[in-house]
Structures are given as structure tokens and as C-alpha cells.
C-alpha positions in Angstrom: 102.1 -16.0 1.6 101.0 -14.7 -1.5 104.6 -14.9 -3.7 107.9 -16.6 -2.6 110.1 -13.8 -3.3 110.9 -12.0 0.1 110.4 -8.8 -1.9 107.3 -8.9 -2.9 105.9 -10.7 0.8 103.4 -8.9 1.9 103.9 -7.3 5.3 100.8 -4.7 7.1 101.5 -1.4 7.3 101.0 0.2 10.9 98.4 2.8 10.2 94.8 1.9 10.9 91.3 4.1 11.4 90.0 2.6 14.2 86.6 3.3 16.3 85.3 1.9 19.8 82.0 0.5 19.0 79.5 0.9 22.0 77.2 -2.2 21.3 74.0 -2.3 22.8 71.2 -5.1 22.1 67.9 -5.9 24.2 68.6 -9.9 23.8 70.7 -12.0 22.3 72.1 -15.4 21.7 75.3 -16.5 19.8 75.4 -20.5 19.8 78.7 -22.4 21.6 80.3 -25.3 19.8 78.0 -27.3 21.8 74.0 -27.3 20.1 72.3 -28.1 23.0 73.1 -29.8 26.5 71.7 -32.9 27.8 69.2 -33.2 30.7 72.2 -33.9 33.1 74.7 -31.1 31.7 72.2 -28.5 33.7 70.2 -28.2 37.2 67.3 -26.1 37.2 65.0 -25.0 39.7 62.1 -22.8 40.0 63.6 -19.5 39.6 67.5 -20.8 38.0 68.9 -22.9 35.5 72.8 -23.8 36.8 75.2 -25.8 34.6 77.8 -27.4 36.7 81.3 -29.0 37.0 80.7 -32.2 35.7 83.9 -33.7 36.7 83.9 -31.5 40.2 80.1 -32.6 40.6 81.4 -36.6 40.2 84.2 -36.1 42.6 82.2 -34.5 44.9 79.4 -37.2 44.7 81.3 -39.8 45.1 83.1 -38.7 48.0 79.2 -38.3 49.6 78.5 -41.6 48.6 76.0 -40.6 46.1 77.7 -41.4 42.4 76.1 -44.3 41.7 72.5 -42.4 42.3 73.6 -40.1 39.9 74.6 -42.2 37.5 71.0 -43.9 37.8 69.0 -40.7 37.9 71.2 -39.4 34.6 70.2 -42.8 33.3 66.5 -42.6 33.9 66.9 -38.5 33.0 65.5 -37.5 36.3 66.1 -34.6 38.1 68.9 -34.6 40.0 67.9 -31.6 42.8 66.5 -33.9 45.3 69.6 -35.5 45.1 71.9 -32.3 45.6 69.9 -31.8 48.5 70.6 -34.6 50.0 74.2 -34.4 49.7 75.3 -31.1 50.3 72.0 -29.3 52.2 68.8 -28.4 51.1 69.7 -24.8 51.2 72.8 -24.6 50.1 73.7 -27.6 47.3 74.5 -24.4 45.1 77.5 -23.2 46.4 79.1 -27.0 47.1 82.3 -27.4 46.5 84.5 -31.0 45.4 87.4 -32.1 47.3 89.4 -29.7 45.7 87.6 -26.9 46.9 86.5 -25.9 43.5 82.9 -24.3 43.2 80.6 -27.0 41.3 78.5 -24.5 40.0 80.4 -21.8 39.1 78.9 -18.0 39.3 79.0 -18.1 35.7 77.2 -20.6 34.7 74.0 -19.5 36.6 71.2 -17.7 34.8 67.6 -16.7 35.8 65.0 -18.8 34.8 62.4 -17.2 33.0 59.6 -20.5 31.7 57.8 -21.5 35.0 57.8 -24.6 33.9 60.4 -27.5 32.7 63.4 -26.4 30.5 64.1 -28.9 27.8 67.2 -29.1 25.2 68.6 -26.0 26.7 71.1 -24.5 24.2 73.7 -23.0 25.7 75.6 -19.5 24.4 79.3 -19.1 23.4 81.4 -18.7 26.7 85.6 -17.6 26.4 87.9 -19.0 28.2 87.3 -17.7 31.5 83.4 -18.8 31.3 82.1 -15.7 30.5 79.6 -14.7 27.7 81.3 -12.6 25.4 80.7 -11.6 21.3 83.2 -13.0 18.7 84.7 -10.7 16.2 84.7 -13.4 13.7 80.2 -13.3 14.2 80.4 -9.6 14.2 82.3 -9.5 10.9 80.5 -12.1 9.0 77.3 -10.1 9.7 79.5 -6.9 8.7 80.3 -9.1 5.3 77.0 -10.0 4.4 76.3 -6.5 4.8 78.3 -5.7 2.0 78.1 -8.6 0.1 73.9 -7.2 0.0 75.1 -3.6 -1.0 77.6 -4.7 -3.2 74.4 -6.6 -5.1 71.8 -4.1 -4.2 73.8 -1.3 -6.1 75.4 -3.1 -9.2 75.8 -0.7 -11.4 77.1 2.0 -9.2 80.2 -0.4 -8.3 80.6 -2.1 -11.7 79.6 -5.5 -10.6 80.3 -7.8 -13.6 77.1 -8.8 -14.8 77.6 -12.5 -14.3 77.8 -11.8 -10.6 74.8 -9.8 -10.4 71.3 -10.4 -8.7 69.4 -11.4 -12.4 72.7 -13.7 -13.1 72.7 -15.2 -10.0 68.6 -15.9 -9.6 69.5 -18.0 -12.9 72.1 -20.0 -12.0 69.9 -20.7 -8.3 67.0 -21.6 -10.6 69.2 -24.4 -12.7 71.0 -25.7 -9.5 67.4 -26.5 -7.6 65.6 -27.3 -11.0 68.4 -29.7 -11.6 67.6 -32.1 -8.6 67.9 -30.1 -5.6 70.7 -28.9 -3.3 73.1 -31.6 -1.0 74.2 -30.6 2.0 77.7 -30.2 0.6 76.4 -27.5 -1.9 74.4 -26.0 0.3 77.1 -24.8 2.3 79.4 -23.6 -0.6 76.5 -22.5 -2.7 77.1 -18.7 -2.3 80.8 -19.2 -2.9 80.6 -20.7 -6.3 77.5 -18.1 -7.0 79.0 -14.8 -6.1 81.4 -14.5 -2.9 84.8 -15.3 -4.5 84.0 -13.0 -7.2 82.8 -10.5 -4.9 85.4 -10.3 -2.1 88.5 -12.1 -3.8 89.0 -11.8 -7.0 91.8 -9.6 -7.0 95.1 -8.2 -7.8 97.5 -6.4 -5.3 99.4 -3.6 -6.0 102.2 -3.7 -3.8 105.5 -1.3 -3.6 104.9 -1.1 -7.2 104.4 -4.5 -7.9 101.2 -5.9 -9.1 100.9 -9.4 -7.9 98.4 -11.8 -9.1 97.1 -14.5 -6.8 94.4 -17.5 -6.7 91.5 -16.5 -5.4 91.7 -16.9 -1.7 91.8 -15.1 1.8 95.0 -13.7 0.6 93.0 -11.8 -2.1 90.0 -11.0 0.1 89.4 -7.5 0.6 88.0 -7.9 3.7 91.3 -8.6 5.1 91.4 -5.0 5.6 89.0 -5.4 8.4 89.9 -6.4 11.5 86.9 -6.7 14.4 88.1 -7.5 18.1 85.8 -9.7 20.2 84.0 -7.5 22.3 84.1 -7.3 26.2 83.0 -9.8 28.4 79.2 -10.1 28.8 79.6 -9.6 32.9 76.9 -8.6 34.9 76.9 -5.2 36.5 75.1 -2.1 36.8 75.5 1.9 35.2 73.9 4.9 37.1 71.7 6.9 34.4 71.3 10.4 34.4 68.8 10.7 37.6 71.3 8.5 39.1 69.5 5.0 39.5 71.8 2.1 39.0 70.4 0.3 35.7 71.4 -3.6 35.5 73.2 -4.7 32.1 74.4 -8.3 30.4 71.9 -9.7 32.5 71.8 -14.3 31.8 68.5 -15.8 31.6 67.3 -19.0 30.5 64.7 -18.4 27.8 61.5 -19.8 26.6 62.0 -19.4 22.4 58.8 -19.6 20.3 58.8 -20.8 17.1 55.8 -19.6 15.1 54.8 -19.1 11.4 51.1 -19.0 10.3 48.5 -20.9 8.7 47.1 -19.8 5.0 44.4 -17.0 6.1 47.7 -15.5 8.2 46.6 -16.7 11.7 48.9 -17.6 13.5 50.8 -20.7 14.3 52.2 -22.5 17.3 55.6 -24.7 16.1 57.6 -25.3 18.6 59.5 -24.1 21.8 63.1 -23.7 22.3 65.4 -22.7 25.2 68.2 -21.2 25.3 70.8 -19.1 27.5 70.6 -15.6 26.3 71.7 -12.1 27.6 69.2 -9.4 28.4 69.9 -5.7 27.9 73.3 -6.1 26.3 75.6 -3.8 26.7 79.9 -3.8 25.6 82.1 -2.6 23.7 84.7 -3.8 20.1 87.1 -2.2 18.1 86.3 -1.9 14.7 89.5 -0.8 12.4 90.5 -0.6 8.9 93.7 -0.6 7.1 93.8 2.2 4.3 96.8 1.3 2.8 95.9 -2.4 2.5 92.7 -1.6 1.1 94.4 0.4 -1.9 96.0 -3.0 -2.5 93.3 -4.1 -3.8 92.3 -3.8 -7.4 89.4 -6.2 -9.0 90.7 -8.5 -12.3 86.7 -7.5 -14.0 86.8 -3.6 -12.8 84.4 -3.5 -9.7 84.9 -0.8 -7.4 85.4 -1.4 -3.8 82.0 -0.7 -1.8 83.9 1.7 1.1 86.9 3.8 1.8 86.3 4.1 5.4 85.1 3.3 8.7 82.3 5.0 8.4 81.3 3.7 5.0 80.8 0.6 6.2 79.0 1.5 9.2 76.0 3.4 6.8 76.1 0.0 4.6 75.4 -2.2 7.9 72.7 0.7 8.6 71.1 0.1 5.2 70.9 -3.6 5.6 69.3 -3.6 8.7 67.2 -0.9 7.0 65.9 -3.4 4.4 65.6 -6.3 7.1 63.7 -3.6 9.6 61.1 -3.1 6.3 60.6 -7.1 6.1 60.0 -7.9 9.4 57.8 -5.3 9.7 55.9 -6.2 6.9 55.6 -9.8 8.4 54.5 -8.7 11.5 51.9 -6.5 10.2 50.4 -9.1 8.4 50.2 -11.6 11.5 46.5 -12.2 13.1 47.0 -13.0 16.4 45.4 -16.9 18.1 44.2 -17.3 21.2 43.9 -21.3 21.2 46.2 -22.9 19.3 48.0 -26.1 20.3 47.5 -24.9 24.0 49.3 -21.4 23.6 48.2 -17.8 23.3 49.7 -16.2 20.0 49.1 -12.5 21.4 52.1 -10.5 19.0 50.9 -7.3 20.0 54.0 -6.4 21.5 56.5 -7.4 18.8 54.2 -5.7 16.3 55.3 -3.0 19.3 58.9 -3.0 18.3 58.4 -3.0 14.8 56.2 0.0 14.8 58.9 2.7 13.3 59.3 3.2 9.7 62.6 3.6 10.6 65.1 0.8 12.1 66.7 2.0 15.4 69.6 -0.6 15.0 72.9 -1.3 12.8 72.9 -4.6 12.5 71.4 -8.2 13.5 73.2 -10.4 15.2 73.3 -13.7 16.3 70.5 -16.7 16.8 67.1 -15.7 15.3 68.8 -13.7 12.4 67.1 -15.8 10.0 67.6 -16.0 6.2 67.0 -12.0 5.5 69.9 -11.4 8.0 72.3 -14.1 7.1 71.9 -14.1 3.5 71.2 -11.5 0.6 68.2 -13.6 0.0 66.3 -10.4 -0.1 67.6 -9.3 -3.3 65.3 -12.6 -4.6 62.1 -12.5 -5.8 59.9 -14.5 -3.4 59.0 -17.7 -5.1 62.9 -18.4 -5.6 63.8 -17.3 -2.0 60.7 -20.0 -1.0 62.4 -22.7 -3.5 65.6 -22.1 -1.5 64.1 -22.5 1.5 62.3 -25.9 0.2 65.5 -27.4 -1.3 67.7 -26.7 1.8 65.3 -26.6 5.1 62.0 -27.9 5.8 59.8 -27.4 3.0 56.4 -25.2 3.1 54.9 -25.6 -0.3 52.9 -22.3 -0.9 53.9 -20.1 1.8 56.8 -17.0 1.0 59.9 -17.5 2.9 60.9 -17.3 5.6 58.0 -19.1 6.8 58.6 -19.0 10.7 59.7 -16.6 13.1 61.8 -16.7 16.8 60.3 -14.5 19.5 61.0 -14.8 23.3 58.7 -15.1 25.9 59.8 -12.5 29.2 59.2 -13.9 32.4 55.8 -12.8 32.5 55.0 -14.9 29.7 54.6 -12.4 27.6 55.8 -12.9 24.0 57.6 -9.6 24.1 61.4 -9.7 22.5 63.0 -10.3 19.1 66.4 -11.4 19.5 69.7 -10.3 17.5 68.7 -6.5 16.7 72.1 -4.7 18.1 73.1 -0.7 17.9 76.6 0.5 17.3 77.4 3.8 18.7 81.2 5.0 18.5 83.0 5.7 21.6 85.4 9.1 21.8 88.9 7.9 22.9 
């Protein structure tokens, strides 16, 4: 509650502007709660990766006789397939069920696996309650905020940012706060309230039934309130005819092979590491995406800025524009990449993301999800490169010398190609 006085509480009004957002994505991963499962948490064999029951896979072991091998082989963090075999059939250990007659390895939890070879710290992807692989409206909004946050920054003057909240005021204060002995974890993570997002998003009055109510600066007071983003449908496998009538297959799970790469000085480049992760190939669902007009005329900023949208379709061209400026970036990166047919053991052949980032223009409306990366979860670039590389330094793993960010995430396909870039989605809106 913003005031005491039953008067002036602050109720919603019924009357939004709402569109169905048709969202559509080649690959993508949002992380669970969970970073990354441990060796026994999944079974994989040559062609799946299953994550199981744990307590429905004890019972059932047990009742086989075979617990205490489990316990040794999860122990020793050995496979554990020979040992499925053994107790519920070589050919059919996957659809075993506990003493319950629950499935151990739910249909769910079961993705293709891409990597021929061993999957390591798999990290799984956010599941609802049912199991499935869904979207959160709260990831989908906070990329839709630092959209804005990045306009509102990018065009200062046209929305009467007050100057101590602007790009040159900021890059000053960043400048003392790493020069002044670096950032702590704690400061990192409020480092863009205390910079520019309260000032940005919540510091205003309300003018309400013709009231004007002053409030600390808070959600209350955030004009993003009027936004409201739904989750968006379940990620479920299934297929839609196209126009010469084939069935096409969407929301398809794999298990990934994700390449971490950056390069060395003269650009080659460079071999990091490899991670794998549960991910969902040729994305396809749907969210609502509403506004509340009245609300939004609530709002009226203590310095004078002007409110970056009016509508629904506002905000939709300044998620366009981001992704615009990311597109550019990326592409430049890309560009610049030589490819490196021996290092570490791998074959560093980017032809085919330098593929995808061909077009001048971007094809999406937004990024997403894992692989983002600084330029998609922060307005970092509004910097000039040597600060955004300082940030990097003071905050993550430090690369004297080389612009930021230094690495990239690319996926391998199952042909061991390194072919997709993950988080790139498309918003088209859905006639009711």
C-alpha cells in the first residue's frame, strides 16, 4: 500500500490493451533454480539424456535388491545404465515403474541427445509445476525492462532524462566505483540500482482521483507496474501442418553441447570450454502482453522525464531497436572472428553463425534467456569499450586487453556442427 487512508488506496482499473504474442525462437535455454545436476540426477545413453524420479528410482531399487549398488556406483560417479538394465530389462529400464506404479522417468524429463559423446554438469531448464518447459513472464519482462531502461538512456534528451542519470553521468560514477578498489559481490548486484534504475523506473508521483500522492521510491512507484506479462504456454512437443501440408515438429528437448569460445589477440579463434544444457529447439508458444492506460497516466516523474511509451505497440518497436543494436554487435564480432582448425582438439569452423548474422537487419524482437550475455542483459552498450572491459574485469573473469564481452556461447547440432546462437526470439501478435 502506497498511503493508509482507504481513500486514496490505490485500486487497478479494469481496462487494459492487451496483445497475444506468438513467440517463436530457434533455441533456447532459461536456467531452473537448480545450476546444474549431479552425475546421478540424469541417465544418458547414446541417443537420450533422462532425468528420473529419484525417490521413485530408490523405491524401485530397493525393492530389486539393487540400492545399495546404486548407492556405490553414485559414490564412485559411475554410470548407472548397466545397472537399470539389470533390474528392470535391458530394453525396457526406461519405462520402469516403482511400487507405486509411478513412471521413474517421466516423458518429460527425456530429451534427445545431441554430443556423441559423455554429457557432463548438465544444466537443466526451468520446468512448471507439471514438469513441463515453459517461459516465465517475470524473464520476459525483465528483458522487456532493460529494453527500456537502454532507450530510455539511448534517447536522453528526447525524454528529459535528468542529466545525473544519463549515459556521460553514469560512465563517471562506474569509473570512481571500479577506480576506487573494485566491485563486491554485494555491489555488483545493486550497482545499476544505485546508478540509474530507481531514478529511471521509480521515482515518481501518482496522480490518483485527483490526489497526487508521494511515495518512497519502490515497486509501488515503478512504472512498469503497468505491464503485466503472462508466462507463456507450455513448451510441449507437437507438430503444425505448413502450408503444403507437412507436419513440422516444434518445442522439441535436446540435450546440448554449448561452446564457449572467445579469441586470441590476432582474432583467431579460441577453444574455452564446453557446457551442456537442456534446451528447446524450434520454439514455438504463445504470452499475453497487456498494458494498463489508466495506471500509466498515474505516473508523473519528481525531475520531469517523460515516460518512454503510451502503448503496446511502443514498447514492442523499443524491444525491436534493442535487439537492433545487439543484432549490429554481434555481427560485428562475428565478422571479425578467423576461424581454427586445431585448437585444444576442436574445429572452430563459425561459418555458419557468421550465417545467421549475415542481415544488416535483425529478424527478431528480443533476446532471451542463457547466452544473452552482457549486450542483452545490460545497457552496457551505451559504454565506451574500455569501461564496458573494466566492468567486465572488476565483476567476472578478467581479460586484460581484450574489448568485452570477450567470449561467446554457440551450440553444436547433432551433426557437430557449431550452427545455433541461443536466446534470439520473434514476437508476432496474434488476432483474437
Amino acid at each position: 500500500m502506497i498511503v493508509s487512508n482507504p481513500k486514496t488506496t490505490l485500486t487497478k482499473p479494469e481496462v487494459y490493451e492487451s496483445k497475444r504474442i506468438r513467440l517463436t525462437s530457434q533455441i533456447l535455454h532459461i536456467g531452473s533454480e537448480v545450476q546444474r545436476l549431479n552425475p546421478f540426477e540424469y541417465v544418458q545413453t547414446s541417443n537420450r539424456v533422462y532425468l528420473p524420479h529419484s525417490d521413485s528410482l530408490a523405491k524401485a531399487l530397493k525393492q530389486q535388491g539393487y540400492l545399495d549398488d546404486y548407492i556405490k556406483a553414485i559414490k564412485a560417479r559411475q554410470s548407472i545404465v548397466g545397472l537399470l538394465e539389470n533390474a528392470f530389462g535391458e530394453e525396457n529400464w526406461q519405462n520402469a515403474k516403482d511400487p507405486n506404479n509411478q513412471p521413474i522417468f517421466p516423458k518429460l524429463f527425456s530429451s534427445r541427445k545431441w554430443p556423441e559423446g559423455q554429457v557432463t554438469d548438465l544444466r537443466p531448464m526451468i520446468r512448471n509445476g507439471m514438469g513441463q518447459f515453459y517461459l516465465p513472464g517475470s524473464s520476459i519482462k525483465g528483458a522487456i525492462r532493460t529494453a527500456i531502461a537502454y532507450h530510455l538512456l539511448k534517447h536522453a534528451d528526447k525524454y528529459q532524462v535528468p542529466q545525473q542519470h544519463r549515459v556521460s553521468a553514469i560512465e563517471e560514477k562506474l569509473r570512481e566505483t571500479i577506480g576506487g578498489g573494485g566491485l563486491s559481490k554485494f555491489k555488483q548486484k545493486w550497482l545499476d540500482d544505485d546508478l540509474f534504475e530507481r531514478n529511471l523506473f521509480s521515482n515518481f508521483d501518482l496522480s490518483y482521483q485527483g490526489q497526487l500522492i508521494r511515495a518512497k521510491l519502490g515497486p509501488n512507484t515503478d512504472f512498469m507496474r503497468a505491464i503485466q506479462v503472462t508466462d507463456s504456454q507450455p513448451l510441449v512437443e507437437h507438430t503444425v501442418p505448413n502450408k503444403q501440408g507437412k507436419e513440422l515438429p516444434y518445442n522439441i528437448p535436446v540435450v546440448a553441447e554449448v561452446m564457449v569460445s572467445s579469441h586470441y589477440p590476432n582474432w583467431q579463434a579460441k577453444y574455452r570450454a564446453s557446457i551442456y544444457a537442456e534446451m528447446v529447439v524450434k520454439v514455438r508458444t504463445e504470452f499475453t502482453l497487456s498494458l494498463d492506460p489508466k495506471m500509466l497516466s498515474w505516473f508523473s516523474h519528481q525531475r520531469g522525464m517523460k515516460l518512454p511509451f503510451q502503448n503496446l505497440e511502443d514498447i514492442l518497436n523499443i524491444c525491436q531497436e534493442f535487439a537492433q543494436d545487439q543484432w549490429k554487435f554481434e555481427h560485428n564480432y562475428w565478422e571479425n572472428i578467423k576461424n581454427n582448425a586445431k585448437d585444444n582438439g576442436r574445429n572452430l569452423d563459425f561459418s555458419g553463425i557468421r550465417d545467421i548474422y549475415e542481415a544488416e537487419k535483425c529478424p527478431h524482437s528480443l533476446r532471451l534467456g542463457w547466452g544473452s550475455g552482457m549486450g542483452g542483459t545490460t545497457v552496457n552498450l551505451l559504454f565506451t569499450d574500455d569501461l564496458v572491459a573494466n566492468i567486465r574485469d572488476a565483476c567476472g573473469i578478467r581479460a586484460p586487453g581484450f574489448k568485452a564481452p570477450k567470449s561467446r556461447r554457440t551450440v553444436v547440432s547433432h551433426q557437430g556442427e557449431i550452427k545455433y546462437v541461443p536466446g534470439w526470439v520473434k514476437f508476432m501478435e496474434l488476432k483474437n
